[in-house]
C-alpha positions as CSV (number, residue, x, y, z in Angstrom):
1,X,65.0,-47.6,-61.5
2,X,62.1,-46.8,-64.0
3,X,62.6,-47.8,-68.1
4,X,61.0,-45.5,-69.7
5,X,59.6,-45.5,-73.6
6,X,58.8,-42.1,-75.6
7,X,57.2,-41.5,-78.5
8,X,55.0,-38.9,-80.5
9,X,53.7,-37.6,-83.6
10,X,51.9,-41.5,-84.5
11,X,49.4,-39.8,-86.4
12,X,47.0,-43.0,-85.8
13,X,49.7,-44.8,-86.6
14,X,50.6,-48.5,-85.6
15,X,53.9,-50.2,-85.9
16,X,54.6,-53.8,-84.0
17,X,57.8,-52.6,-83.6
18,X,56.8,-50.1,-80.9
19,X,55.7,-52.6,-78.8
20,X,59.5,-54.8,-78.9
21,X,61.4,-51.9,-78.5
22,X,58.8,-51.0,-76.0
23,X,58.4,-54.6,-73.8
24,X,60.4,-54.2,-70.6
25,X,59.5,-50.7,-70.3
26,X,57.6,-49.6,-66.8
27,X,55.9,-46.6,-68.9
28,X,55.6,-45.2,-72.3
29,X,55.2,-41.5,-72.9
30,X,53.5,-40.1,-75.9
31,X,53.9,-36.7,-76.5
32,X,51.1,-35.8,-78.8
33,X,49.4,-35.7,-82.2
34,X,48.7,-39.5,-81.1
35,X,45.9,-39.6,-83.8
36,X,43.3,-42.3,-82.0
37,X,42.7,-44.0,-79.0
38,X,43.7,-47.0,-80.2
39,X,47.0,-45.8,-80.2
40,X,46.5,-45.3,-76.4
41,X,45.3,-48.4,-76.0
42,X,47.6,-50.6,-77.5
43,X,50.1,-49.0,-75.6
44,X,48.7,-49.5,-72.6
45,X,48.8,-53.1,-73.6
46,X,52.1,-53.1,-73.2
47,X,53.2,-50.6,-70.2
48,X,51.3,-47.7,-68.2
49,X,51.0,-44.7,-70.8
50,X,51.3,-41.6,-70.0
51,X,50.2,-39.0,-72.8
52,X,49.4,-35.1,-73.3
53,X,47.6,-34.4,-76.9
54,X,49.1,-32.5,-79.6
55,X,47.6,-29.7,-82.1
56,X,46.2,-32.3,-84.8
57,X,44.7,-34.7,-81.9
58,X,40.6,-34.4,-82.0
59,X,38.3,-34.9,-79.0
60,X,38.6,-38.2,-78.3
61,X,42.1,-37.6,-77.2
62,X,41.7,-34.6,-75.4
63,X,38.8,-35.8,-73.2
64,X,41.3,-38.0,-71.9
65,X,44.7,-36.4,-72.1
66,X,45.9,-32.9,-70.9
67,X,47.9,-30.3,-73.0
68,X,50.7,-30.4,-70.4
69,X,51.3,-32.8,-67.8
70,X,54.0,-32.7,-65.3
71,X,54.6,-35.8,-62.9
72,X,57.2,-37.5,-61.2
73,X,59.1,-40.1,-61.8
74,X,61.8,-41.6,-59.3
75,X,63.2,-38.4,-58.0
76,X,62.6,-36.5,-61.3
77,X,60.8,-34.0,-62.4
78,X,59.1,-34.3,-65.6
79,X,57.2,-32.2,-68.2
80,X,55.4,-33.4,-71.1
81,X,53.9,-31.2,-73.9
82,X,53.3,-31.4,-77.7
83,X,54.4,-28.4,-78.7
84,X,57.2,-26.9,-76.6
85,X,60.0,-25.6,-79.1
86,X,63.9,-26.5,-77.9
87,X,66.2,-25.0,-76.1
88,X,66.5,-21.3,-76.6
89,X,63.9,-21.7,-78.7
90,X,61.3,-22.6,-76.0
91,X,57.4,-21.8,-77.2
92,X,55.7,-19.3,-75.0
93,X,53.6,-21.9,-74.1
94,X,56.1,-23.7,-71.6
95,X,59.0,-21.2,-71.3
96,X,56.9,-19.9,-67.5
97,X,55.7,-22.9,-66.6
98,X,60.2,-24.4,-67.1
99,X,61.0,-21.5,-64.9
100,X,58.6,-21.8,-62.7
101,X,58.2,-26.0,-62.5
102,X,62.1,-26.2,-63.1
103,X,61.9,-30.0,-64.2
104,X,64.1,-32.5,-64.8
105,X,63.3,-33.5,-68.0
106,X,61.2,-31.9,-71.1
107,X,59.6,-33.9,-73.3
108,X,58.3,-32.4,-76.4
109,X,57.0,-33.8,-79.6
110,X,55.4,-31.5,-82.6
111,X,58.9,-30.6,-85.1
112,X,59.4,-34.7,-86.5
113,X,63.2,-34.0,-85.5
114,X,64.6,-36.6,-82.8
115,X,66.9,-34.1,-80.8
116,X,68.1,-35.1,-76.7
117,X,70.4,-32.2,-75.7
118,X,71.0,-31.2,-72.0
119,X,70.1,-27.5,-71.4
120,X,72.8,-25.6,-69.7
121,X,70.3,-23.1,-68.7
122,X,68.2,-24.6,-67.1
123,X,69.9,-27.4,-66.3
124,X,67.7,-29.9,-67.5
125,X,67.3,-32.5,-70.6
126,X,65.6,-32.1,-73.0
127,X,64.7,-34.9,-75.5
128,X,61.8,-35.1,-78.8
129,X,61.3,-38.4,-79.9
130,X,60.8,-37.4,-83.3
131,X,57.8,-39.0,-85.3
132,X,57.0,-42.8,-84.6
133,X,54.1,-42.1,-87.0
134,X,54.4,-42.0,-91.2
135,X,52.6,-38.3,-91.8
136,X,55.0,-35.6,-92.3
137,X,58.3,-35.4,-94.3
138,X,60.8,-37.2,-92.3
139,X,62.9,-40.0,-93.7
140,X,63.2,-41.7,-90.5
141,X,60.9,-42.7,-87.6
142,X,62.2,-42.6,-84.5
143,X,61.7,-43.9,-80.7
144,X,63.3,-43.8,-77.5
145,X,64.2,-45.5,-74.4
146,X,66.1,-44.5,-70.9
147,X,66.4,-45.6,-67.7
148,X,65.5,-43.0,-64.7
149,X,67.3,-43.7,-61.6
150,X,66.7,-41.3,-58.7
151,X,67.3,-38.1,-60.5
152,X,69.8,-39.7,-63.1
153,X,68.9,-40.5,-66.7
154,X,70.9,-43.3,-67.8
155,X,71.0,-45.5,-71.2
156,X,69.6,-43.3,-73.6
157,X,69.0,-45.4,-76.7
158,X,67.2,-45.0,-79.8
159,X,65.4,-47.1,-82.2
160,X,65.2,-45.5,-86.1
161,X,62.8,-47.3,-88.9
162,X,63.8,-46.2,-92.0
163,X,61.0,-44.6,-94.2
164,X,62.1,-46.4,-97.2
165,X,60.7,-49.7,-95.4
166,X,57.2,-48.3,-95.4
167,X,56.8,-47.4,-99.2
C-alpha cells in the first residue's frame, strides 16, 4: 500500500500546510503549473515527487519534468498531465494516449476545480486536485490524499483552505 499526495496549479506558491497534510505520504504528485523549483524541492523534502509541467511553467520546470508522465504505482496504472480536460470532455492531448495506455488513474490539473469521478468508459478514475496555489479565481484551495493498494484506490480524502484565510 502506497499514500499518495496530489496537488497542482501552486503557481510558486508555498503553504506549510501542504507539507502536514502531506507527512506520511510515500509520494506527492504535482500536476503542473508548479511555478518554481522550489516548489519541487520542498516537496521532495517531504516525500518522492513526481511532477509533469503545466502551460504557465517556464524552463526551469520543464528541463526537469515531462508534459505527460505515465508510471506505475502498486498494480496501477497512472497518468499524469496538466492539461487533460475530464471525462467526456478529454483534451485531444490525452484522449489517444487513455485509449491506447488504458490507465488506472488520470490525474489532471489546469481548470482550478477539485473534481474525482470514476469514468464509466473507460473504467478508470479520474481526479483534479484543484489549485493548491492562490492565482486564479477560486475561493478554495484544495489538496488530496489516497491510498493505492494493488489496483484499488482507497481513502480518498481532501484537504480545503479557504481563500478568505489568505487575504
Amino acid at each position: 500500500m502506497k499514500r499518495i499526495g496530489i496537488l497542482s496549479d501552486t503557481h510558486s506558491w508555498w503553504d506549510d500546510r501542504y507539507a502536514s497534510f502531506f507527512k506520511d505520504c510515500d509520494e506527492i504528485w504535482h500536476a503542473g503549473d508548479v511555478g518554481s523549483y522550489e516548489i519541487l524541492d520542498r516537496l521532495s523534502q517531504i516525500a518522492t515527487v513526481r511532477a509533469v509541467y503545466g502551460n504557465c511553467d517556464g524552463q526551469d520546470i520543464r528541463r526537469t519534468c515531462t508534459e505527460l508522465y505515465r508510471f506505475r504505482v502498486e498494480e496501477a496504472e497512472i497518468m499524469l498531465k496538466h492539461i487533460g480536460g475530464s471525462p467526456d470532455h478529454y483534451d485531444r492531448s490525452v484522449r489517444d494516449q487513455i485509449m491506447l495506455e488504458k490507465p488506472d488513474l488520470l490525474v489532471c490539473g489546469h481548470s482550478h476545480i477539485l473534481k474525482v469521478m470514476h469514468d464509466r468508459k473507460f473504467d478508470m478514475l479520474f481526479i483534479n486536485p484543484g489549485a493548491a496555489g492562490l492565482q486564479g479565481w477560486q475561493k478554495v484551495r484544495t489538496l488530496v490524499r489516497l491510498e493505492i493498494d494493488g489496483k484499488a484506490f482507497r481513502n480518498l480524502e481532501v484537504l480545503e483552505i479557504p481563500r478568505a484565510e489568505e487575504i
